[in-house]
N, C-alpha and C positions, 0 to 999 in steps of 0.2 A: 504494500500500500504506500503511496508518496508519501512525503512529508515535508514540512520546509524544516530547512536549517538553520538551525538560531542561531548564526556564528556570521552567513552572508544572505539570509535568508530568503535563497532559492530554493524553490520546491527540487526534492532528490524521488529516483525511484530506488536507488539503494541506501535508506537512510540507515546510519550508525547510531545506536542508543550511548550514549556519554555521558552521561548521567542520569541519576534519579531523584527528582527532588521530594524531599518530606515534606510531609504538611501535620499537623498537629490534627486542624479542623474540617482541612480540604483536602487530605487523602493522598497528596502528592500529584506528580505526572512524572513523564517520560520526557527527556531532555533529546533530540536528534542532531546530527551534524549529516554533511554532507560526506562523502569520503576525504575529498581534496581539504575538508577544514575538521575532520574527526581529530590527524594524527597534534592538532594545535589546540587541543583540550588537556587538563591536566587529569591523572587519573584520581578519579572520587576517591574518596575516603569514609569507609562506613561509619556513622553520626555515632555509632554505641561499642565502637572498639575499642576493648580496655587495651590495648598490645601498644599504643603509644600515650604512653605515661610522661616521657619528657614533656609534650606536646601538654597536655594538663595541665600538668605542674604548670608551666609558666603560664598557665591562665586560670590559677588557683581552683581548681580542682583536685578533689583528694584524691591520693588512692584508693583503690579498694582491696588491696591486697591482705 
């Protein structure tokens, strides 16, 4: 199914999924690039991963170890 690409947004018929965004209230959606503009997306990072703890810490969040 097309899609536009939110990076130059032209409609693609190969669109790449590049992120996912959360929504607390609205459930999120589906983020698309293009191919020519997918590899200029930075790779996500999932919102509830404890495996980067530096990254917390310096924005004062505890461990939970």
């Amino acid at each position: 199914m097309p899609q536009v690409c939110t990076r130059c947004q032209r409609t693609t018929n190969q669109p790449v999924v590049v992120a996912i965004e959360y929504g607390a209230s609205t459930g999120g959606g589906t983020v698309y690039a293009c191919p020519d503009c997918a590899p200029t997306y930075p790779k996500q990072r999932a919102p509830f991963d404890r495996n980067d703890h530096a990254d917390n810490e310096l924005h004062g969040v505890p461990r939970l170890d």
